[in-house]
N, C-alpha and C positions, 0 to 999 in steps of 0.2 A: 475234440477240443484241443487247442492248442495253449501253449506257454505263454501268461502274458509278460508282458515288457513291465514287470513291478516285481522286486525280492521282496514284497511284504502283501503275499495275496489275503483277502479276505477272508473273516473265518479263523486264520490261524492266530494262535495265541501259546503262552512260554507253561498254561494248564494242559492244554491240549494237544501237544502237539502231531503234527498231520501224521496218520497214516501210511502205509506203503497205498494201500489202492485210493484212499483221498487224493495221494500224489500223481496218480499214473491215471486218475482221472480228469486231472487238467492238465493232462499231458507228459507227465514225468515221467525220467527216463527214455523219451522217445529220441533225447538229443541223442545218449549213449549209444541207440540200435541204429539212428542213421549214423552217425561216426564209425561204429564199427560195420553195418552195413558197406561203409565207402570204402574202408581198408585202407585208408591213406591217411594217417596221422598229421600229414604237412597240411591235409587239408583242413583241420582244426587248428592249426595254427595259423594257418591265409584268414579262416574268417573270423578269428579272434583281432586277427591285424586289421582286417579292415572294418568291425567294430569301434574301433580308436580305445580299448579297453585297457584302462590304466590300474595298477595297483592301490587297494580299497584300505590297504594298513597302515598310510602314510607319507612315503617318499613320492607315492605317483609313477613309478615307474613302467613304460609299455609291459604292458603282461608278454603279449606276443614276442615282443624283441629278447626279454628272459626267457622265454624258453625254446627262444633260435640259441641259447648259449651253449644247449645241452648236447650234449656227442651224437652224431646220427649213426653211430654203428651198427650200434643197439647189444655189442658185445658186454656180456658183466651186467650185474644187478645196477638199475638207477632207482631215485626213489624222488617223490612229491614230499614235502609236508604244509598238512593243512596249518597255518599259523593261529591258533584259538588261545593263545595264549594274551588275553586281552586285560593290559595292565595300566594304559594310559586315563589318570583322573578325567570323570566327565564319558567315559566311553562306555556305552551298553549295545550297539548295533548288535556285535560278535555274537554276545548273547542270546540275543534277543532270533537273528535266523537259526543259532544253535540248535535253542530250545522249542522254536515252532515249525520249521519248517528243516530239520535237518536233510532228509529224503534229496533237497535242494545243493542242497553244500555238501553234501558224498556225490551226487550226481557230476558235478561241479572236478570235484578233486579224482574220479574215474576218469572223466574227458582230459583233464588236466594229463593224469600218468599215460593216455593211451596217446596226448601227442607228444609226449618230448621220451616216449617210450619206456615208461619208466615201470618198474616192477611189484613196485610195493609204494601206495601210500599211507601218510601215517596223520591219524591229526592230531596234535598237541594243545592238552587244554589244560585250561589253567587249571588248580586243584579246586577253588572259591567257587567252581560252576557246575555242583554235583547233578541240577536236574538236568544241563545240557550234554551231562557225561553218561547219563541212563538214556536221552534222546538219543543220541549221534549210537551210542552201542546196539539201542535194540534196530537203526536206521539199518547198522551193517550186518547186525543177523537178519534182516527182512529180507535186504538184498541179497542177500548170501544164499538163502534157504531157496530163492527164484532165480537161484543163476547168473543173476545179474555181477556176482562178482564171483571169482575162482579160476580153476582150470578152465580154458577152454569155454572164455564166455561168449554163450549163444551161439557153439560152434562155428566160432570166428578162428580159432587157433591163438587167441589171444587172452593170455593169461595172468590178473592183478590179484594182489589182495591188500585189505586194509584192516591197520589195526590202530586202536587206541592209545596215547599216552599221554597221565595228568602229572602235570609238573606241579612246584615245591611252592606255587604262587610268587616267584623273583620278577621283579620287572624285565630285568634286564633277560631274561630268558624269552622275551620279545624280539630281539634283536635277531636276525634268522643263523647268525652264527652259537649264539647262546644257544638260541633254542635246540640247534643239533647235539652241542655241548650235553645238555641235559635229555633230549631224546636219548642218548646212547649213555646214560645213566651216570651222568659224571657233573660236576660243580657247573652251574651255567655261567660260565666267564665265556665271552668272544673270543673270537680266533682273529689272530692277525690277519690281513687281506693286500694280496692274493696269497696263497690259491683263493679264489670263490668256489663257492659251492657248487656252480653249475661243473667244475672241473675234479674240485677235492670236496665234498658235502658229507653227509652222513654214514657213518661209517668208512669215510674217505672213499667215497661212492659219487660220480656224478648224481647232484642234489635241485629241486627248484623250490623255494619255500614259495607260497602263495597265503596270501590274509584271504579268511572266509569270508567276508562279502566280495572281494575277486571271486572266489571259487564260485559263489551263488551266482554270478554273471554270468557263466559261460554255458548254460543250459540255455539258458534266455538266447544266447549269442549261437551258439549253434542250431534250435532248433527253427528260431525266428529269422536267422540271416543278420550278418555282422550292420549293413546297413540301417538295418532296421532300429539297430539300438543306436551307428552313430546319429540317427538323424534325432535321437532326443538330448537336449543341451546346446553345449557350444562345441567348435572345432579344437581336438585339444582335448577339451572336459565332456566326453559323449557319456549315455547313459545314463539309468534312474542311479538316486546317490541316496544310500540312509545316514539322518542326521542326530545327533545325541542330543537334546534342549535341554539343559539344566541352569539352577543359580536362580536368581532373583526376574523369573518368570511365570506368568500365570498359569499354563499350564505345561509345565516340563515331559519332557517324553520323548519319542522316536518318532520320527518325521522323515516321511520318501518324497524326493521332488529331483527333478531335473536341475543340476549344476546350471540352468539360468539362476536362479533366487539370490536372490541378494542374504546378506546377514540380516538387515534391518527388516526384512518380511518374515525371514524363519522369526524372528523376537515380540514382533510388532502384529503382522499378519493374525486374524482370525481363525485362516486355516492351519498355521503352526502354532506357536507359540502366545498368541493371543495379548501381547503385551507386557511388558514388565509388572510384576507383582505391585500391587499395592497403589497402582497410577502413578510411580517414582518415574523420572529419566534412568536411561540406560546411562553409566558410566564410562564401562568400559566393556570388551567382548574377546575373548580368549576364541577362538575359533577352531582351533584344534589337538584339544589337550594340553596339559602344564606346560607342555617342552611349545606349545606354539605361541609365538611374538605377539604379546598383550595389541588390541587394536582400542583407542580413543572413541567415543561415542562419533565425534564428528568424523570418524574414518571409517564407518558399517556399510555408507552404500555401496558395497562391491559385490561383484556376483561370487558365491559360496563355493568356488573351483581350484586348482590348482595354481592357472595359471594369478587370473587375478588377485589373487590372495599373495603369492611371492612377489608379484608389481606393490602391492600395497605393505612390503615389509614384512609379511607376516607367513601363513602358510595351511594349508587344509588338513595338512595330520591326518589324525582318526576320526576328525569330523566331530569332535565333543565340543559343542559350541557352549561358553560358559560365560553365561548374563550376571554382570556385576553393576548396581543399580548406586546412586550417587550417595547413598551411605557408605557406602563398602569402605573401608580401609585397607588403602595400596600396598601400607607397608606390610598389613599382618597376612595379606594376601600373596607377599613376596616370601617373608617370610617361613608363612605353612607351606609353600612351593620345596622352597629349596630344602626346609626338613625334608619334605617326602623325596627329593631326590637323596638327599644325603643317606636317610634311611634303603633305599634302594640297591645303594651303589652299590657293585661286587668288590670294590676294592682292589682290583688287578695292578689297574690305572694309579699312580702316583698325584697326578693331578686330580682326579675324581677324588681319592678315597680322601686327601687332606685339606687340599682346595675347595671343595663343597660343604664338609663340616667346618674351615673357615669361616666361609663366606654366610655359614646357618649362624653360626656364633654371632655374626657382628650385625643380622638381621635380626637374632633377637635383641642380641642390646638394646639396638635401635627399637625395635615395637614393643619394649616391658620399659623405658623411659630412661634407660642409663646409657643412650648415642652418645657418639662422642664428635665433634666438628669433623669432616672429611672421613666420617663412616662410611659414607656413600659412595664415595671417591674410592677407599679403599675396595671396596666391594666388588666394585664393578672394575677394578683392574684386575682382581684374580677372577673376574669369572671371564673375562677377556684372555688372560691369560691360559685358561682351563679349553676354552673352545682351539679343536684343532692340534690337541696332543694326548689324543688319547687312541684307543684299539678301537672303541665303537664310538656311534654317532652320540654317547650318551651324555659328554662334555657339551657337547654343541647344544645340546637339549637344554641341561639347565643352564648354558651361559647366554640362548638364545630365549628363554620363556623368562628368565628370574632377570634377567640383563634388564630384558625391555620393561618391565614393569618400573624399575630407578631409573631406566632415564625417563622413561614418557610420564611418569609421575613422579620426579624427582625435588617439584615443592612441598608434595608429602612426608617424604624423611627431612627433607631438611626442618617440615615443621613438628615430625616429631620431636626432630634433636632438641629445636630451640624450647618447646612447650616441656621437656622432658615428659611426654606422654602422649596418649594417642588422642585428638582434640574432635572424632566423630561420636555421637552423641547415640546410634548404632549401640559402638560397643561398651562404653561406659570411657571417661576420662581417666585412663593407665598413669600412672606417676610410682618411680621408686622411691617417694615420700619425702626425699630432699627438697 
């Protein structure tokens, strides 16, 4: 039996998760022995490339092309880490292959160290995902106990090991600089860039971080042939993709489809998301996670991909797609955003640590009914001014997710200010009683 083309086979679930011989009975593991069978590393990295295999954590970046960055000497310890550190509102995928199908995502993150040769992987989970942390450890005593990882695996001369590590729950320990930070047991603040990690990484070790549904790809991609997975999707956006459905939807959940689908079908569709809750209109649709550019109902028909989503202003993120239905209130939506990044921040950052709790201040004002004329004006200059002077991508994050929310709904605060209170009928009519 072979590997299918789906990270969400049937059967599996976050109670039960799969087995070592449930897994090698639909083929797992089999990428690993023809990989180390070939003894050619670069060849896991040719059919990852011609895959069209892009990074599952966010930015979208060619996985292949990361790990051509890595030193081919192979002199000195290199190291993987699996990114499980999944902190983004609206995101459960990570979890979700964590806890059912781990056997999947250690397969994944071995193929990974055995092409950009690296010695040691680690996978970083967040602390909040304790049964995914009992899956993924007893996955690598399974393997361990069959050889499948150690000295000398499968008398190849090829020698990995992996180990576990659960961070503090920081968001920012997402960011693949953080998260080394805090792998090696120290505050998760970013590192400045360059060095990258593929040069200076862990332990000041050549490093590749990879998000676990990458890792889950590359079993699929090596055992079925890279082809084989680009021909599902579009050019660009190849491969099955799992989708996060939450918010003011009928049935919210985890949904795998091909980066064709549009937003409007994961929300609307039968087969996904069945509708917005309650027979309301969609209002508005976050597509991935807080940090991704709020999109207008009349802006959903686009296919749920990389590319089309940056055409359309916005971006595919984590893939937490978040249905806000035409009660919703924009401001208190902007609002609880920018708290949870304020709460987030590491504070390194000058801009992040005072600019973001500005900018929370003046969005409450504004949604408990004491705005003040050009609230909004001010708001959205320091979050403008925050994007683009910081150490990590995390400025950009909330001056691009909390930005677009005031401008694309900027008759809503204005009609906070003027009502002094919030006028949806949802949350009740907010007034500080002047």
């Amino acid at each position: 039996m072979t590997v299918e083309l789906t990270l969400l086979p049937a059967g599996t679930s976050a109670d039960h998760p799969e087995t070592l011989d449930a897994y090698q009975a639909r083929g797992g593991y089999a990428a690993w022995r023809i990989a180390l069978g070939r003894g050619d590393p670069q060849r896991v990295i040719d059919e990852v490339q011609r895959s069209g295999l892009r990074g599952r954590g966010g930015a979208g970046f060619p996985t292949a092309r990361k790990w051509s960055f890595m030193p081919k000497d192979g002199h000195g310890p290199a190291f993987v880490c699996c990114n499980a550190d999944e902190s983004e509102p609206g995101t459960f995928k990570d979890r979700r292959l964590l806890e059912a199908t781990p056997h999947q995502v250690l397969e994944g993150l071995l193929l990974a160290c055995y092409a950009v040769r690296a010695t040691c992987g680690y996978v970083f989970l967040r602390w909040e995902y304790p049964r995914a942390a009992r899956a993924m450890q007893a996955a690598i005593d399974e393997a361990t106990q069959i050889g499948l990882i150690g000295s000398d695996v499968l008398g190849t001369g090829y020698s990995v090991e992996v180990r576990l590590r659960k961070g503090a729950g920081t968001y920012i320990s997402g960011e693949e600089t953080g998260l080394l930070e805090t792998t090696e047991g120290k505050r998760g603040w970013p590192r400045q860039k360059p060095p990258f990690p593929a040069a200076r990484g862990l332990f000041g070790m050549p490093t590749t971080v990879n998000n676990v549904e990458t890792l889950a790809c590359v079993p699929v991609i090596v055992s079925e042939g890279g082809e084989a997975f680009a021909a599902i999707g579009l050019p660009g956006n190849t491969g099955p993709k799992l989708y996060c459905l939450s918010g003011c939807v009928r049935r919210p959940g985890l949904y795998e489809a091909p980066m064709t689908v549009t937003l409007r079908e994961l929300i609307l569709d039968d087969r996904f998301g069945g509708g917005v809750a309650d027979g309301r209109p969609p209002k508005a649709v976050i597509p991935g996670g807080s940090s991704a550019p709020v999109l207008r109902a009349e802006e959903i028909d686009v296919p749920a991909d990389f590319d089309h989503l940056q055409a359309a202003g916005s971006m595919l993120g984590s893939a937490g797609v978040m249905v806000l239905d035409d009660r919703t209130c924009m401001v208190r939506v902007a609002a609880n955003a920018c708290g949870f990044f304020d709460h987030e921040s590491c504070g390194q950052c000058t801009p992040c640590r005072e600019g973001v709790h500005w900018v929370r201040q003046i969005l409450d004002r504004i949604e408990s009914g004491r705005g003040r004329p050009g609230d909004a004006d001010v708001a959205i200059d320091r979050l403008d001014a925050i994007a683009g002077q910081t150490i990590c991508p995390f400025g950009e994050a909330v001056a691009w997710g909390v930005g677009s929310i005031i401008r694309k709904f900027r008759e809503e605060f204005d009609e906070h200010i003027r009502l002094r209170g919030c006028p949806f009928p949802a949350w009740g009519f907010r007034s500080n009683g002047s």
